[in-house]
C-alpha positions as CSV (number, residue, x, y, z in Angstrom):
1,X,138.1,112.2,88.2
2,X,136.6,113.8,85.1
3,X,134.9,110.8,83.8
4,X,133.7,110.1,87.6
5,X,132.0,113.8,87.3
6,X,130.8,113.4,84.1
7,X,129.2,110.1,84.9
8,X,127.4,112.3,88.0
9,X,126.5,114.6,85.4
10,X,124.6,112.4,83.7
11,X,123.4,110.6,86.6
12,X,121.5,113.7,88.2
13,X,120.2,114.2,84.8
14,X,118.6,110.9,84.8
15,X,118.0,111.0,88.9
16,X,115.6,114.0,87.8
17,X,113.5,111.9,86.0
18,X,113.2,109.0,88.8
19,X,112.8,111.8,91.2
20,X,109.4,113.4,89.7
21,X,107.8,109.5,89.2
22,X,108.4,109.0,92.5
23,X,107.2,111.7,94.2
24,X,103.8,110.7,92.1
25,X,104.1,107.6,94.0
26,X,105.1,108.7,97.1
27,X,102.3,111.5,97.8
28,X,99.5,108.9,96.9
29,X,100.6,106.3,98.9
30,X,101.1,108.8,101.7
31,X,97.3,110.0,101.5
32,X,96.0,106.7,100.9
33,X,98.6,103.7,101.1
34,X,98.1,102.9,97.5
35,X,100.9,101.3,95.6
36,X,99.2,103.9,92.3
37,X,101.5,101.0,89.5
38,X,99.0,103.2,86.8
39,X,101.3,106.5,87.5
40,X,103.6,105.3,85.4
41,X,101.6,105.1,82.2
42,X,100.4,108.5,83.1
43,X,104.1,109.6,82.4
44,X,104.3,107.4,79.2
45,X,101.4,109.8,78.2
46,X,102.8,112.4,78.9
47,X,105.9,112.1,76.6
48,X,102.7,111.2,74.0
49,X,100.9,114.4,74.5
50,X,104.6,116.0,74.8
51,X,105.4,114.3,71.1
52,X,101.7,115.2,69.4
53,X,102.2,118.9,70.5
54,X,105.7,119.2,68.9
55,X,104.8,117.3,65.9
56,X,101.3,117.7,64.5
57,X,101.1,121.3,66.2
58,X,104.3,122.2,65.9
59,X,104.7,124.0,69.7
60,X,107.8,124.8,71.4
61,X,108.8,123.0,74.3
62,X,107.4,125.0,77.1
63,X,103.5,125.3,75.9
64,X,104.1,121.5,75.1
65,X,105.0,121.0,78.4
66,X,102.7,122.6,80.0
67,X,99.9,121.5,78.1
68,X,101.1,117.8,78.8
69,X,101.2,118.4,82.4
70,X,98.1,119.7,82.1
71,X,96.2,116.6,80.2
72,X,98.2,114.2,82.8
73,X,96.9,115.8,85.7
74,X,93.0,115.3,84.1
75,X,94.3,111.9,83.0
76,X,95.0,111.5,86.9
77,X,92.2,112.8,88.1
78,X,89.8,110.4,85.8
79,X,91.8,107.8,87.1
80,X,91.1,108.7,90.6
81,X,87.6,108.9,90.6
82,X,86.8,105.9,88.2
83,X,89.1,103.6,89.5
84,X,90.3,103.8,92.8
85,X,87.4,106.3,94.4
86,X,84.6,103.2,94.5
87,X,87.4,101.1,96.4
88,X,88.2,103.6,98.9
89,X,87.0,101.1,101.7
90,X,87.9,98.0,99.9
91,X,90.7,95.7,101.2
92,X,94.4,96.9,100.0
93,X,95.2,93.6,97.4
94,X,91.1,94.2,95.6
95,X,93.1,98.4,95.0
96,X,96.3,96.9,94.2
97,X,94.8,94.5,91.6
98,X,92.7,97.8,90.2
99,X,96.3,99.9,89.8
100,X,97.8,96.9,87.9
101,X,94.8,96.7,85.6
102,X,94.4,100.0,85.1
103,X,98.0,100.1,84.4
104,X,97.8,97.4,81.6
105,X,94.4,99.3,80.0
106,X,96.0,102.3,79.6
107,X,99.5,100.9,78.0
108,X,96.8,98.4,75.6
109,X,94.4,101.6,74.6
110,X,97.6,103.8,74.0
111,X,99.2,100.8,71.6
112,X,96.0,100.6,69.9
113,X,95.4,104.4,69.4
114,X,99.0,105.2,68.4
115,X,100.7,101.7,67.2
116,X,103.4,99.6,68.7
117,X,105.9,101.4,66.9
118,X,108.6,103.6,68.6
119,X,108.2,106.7,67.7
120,X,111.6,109.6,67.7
121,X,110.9,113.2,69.3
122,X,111.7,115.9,66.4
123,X,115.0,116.7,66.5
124,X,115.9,119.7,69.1
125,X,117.2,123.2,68.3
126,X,118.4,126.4,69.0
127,X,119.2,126.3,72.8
128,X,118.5,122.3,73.0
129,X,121.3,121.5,70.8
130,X,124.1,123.6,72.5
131,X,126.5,122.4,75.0
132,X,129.0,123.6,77.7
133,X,132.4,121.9,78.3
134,X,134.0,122.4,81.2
135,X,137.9,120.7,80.1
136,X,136.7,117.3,79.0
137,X,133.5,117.5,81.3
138,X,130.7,117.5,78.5
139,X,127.1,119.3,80.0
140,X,124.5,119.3,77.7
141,X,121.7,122.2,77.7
142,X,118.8,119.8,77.7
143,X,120.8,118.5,80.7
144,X,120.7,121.7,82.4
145,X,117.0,122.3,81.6
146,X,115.6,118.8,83.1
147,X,117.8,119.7,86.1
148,X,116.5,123.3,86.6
149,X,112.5,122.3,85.9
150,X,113.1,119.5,88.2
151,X,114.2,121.8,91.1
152,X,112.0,124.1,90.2
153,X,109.0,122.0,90.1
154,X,110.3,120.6,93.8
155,X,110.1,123.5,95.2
156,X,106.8,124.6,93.9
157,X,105.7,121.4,95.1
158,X,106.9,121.7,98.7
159,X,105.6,125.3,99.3
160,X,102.0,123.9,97.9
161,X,102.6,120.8,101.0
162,X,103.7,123.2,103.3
163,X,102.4,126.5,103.5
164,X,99.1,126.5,101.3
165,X,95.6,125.4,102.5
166,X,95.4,122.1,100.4
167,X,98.8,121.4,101.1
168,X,98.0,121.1,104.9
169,X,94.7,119.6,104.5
170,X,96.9,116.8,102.8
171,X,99.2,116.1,105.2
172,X,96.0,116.3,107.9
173,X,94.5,113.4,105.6
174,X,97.8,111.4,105.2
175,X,97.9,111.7,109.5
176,X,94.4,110.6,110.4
177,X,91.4,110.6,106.9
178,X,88.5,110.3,109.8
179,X,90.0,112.9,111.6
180,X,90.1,115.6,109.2
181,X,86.9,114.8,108.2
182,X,85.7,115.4,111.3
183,X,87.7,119.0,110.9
184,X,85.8,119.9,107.5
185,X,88.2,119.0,105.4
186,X,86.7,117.3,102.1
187,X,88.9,114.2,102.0
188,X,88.0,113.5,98.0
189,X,88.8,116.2,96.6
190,X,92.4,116.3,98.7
191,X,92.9,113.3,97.6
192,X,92.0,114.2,93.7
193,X,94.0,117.0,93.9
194,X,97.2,114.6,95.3
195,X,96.6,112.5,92.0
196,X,96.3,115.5,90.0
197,X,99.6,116.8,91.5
198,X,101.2,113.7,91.2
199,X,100.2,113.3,87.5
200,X,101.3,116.9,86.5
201,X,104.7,115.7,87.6
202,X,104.9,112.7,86.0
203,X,103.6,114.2,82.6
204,X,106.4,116.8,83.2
205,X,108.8,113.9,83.3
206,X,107.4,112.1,80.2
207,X,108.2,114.9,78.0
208,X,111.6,115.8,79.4
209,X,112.4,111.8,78.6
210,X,111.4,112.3,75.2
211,X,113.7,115.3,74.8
212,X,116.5,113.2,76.1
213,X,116.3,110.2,75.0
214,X,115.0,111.3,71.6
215,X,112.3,107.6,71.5
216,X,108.8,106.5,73.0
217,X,106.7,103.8,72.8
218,X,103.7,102.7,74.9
219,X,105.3,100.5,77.2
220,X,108.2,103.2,78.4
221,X,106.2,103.2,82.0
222,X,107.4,99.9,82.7
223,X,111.1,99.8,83.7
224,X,111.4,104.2,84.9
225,X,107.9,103.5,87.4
226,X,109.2,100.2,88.9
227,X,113.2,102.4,89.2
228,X,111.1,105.2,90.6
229,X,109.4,102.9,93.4
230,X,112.8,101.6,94.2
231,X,114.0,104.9,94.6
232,X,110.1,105.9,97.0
233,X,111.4,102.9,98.7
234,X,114.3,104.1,99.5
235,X,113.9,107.3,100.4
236,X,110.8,106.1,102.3
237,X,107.5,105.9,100.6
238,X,105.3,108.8,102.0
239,X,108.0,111.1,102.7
240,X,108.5,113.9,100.1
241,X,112.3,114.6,100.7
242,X,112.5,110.6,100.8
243,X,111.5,110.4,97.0
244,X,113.9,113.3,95.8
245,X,116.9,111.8,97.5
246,X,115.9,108.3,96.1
247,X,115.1,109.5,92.4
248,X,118.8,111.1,92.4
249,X,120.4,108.2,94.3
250,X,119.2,105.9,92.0
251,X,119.9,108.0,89.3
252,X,123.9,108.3,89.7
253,X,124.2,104.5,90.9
254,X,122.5,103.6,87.6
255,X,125.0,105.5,85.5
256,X,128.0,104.8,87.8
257,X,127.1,100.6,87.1
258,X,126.7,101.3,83.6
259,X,130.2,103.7,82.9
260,X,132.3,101.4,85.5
261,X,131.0,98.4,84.4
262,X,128.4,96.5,82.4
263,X,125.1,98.0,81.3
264,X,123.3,94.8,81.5
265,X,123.8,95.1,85.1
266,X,122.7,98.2,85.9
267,X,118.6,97.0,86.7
268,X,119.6,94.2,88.4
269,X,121.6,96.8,90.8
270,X,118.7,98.8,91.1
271,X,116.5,96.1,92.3
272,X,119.3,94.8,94.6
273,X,119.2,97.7,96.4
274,X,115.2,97.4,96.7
275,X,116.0,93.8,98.4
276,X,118.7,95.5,100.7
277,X,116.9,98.4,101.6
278,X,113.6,96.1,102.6
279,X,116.1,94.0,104.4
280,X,118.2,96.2,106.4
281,X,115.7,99.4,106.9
282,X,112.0,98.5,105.6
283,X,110.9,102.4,106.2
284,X,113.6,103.4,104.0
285,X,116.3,106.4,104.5
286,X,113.8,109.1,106.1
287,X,111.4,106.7,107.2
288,X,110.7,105.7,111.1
289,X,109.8,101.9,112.3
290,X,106.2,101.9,113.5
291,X,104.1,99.4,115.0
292,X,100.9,98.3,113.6
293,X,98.3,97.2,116.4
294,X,97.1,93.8,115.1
């Protein structure tokens, strides 16, 4: 029973992390059905900006998170009007093929800029490098504090989605674009602001990887973004609850294959359950069937 907890433990640590790439995905794919495959080189960056702050400028890890939420929500933003704003009408495979190259540019320009090399986060101190034990039940503090930014950062998010101004002009956008237009509501800039939200989360999760896994390098995105879309999937892309209950889902699963049995398995279980879920309930957990009118 102890090992099973500790194993949860360190699942919800790691669910954190899926869960704030996936709600990157989730929210831009509920505004404008866009598989975005470039958010999750806009969280490698962020553990980049996260590691330049803490090394050549020496910050703690607060400013250093904030300031690398902060460049990955302009990072998004760019990204947005650059790349995916001139295709707004275009047909969904001409956007997809856009997210994929865009995807590869920034991994390429970030190898070429800061070398192939992996590159190790200074080591942590202070209140980083303590740990509680409960009996044999180890909980780490850098544990605790990817688990408490990550709820708190949830909940900012929902009260923005539900009870400001932007947040309801999104959801009028995700419901009907021409609609809300119609409305007043400036459908760009809702839809900048849903990359730029997206992004600040994902930066947020690039630095807290760094922190816990101690290594980067610029092709990090890969494996977490295509776990984190498993885990939109599941919950049911579009659906902000959807990707929190996926990101934690996949999460524990991921440990739970890895303490129980063997870690070389642990992806293909992940992607197993991406085949399942698309077999047995294509909307996902939260997600309702729906007709499309041919």
């Amino acid at each position: 029973m102890e090992q099973l907890l500790q194993q949860a433990i360190n699942g919800i640590s790691l669910g954190s992390i899926y869960a704030l790439i996936a709600l990157g995905y989730t929210m831009v794919y509920g505004i404008i059905k866009l598989i975005n495959f470039a958010h999750s080189d806009v969280y490698m960056l962020g553990a980049y900006f996260g590691y330049v702050c803490m090394t050549s400028f020496k910050l703690d890890f607060l400013p250093s998170l904030l300031i690398s939420m902060i460049l990955c929500t302009l990072t998004g933003v760019i990204v947005e009007k650059v790349a995916y704003k001139p295709l707004r009408n275009a047909t969904r495979i001409a956007v997809l093929i856009t997210a994929i190259g865009v995807s590869l540019f920034i991994e390429y320009v970030t190898m070429a800029i800061a070398g192939a090399n992996v590159r190790s986060y200074p080591p942590q101190k202070g209140l980083f490098a303590q740990s509680v034990n409960l009996g044999n039940i180890n909980i780490t503090m850098q544990q605790i504090i990817i688990v408490s930014i990550t709820i708190i950062l949830m909940v900012l998010l929902q009260f923005i989605v539900k009870k400001t101004r932007i947040g309801k002009a999104m959801r009028a956008v995700s419901i009907d674009s021409d609609a809300a237009e119609l409305m007043g509501i400036n459908v760009n800039t809702t839809i900048s602001f849903t990359f730029a939200l997206g992004s600040a989360l994902a930066g947020a999760a690039g630095i807290m990887v760094g922190i816990y896994y101690n290594s980067i390098n610029p092709l990090m995105g890969m494996l977490p973004g295509l776990k984190a879309f498993v885990a939109a999937v599941f919950g049911g892309i579009g659906i902000i609850p959807g990707a929190m209950i996926g990101g934690y889902f996949i999460g524990i699963v991921e440990v739970l294959v890895s303490g129980y049995s063997n870690s070389m398995y642990r992806d293909g279980v992940v992607f197993a359950i991406l085949i399942l879920v698309l077999i047995l309930k294509p909307a996902g957990l939260l997600g309702k069937n729906t007709r499309e009118k041919v």
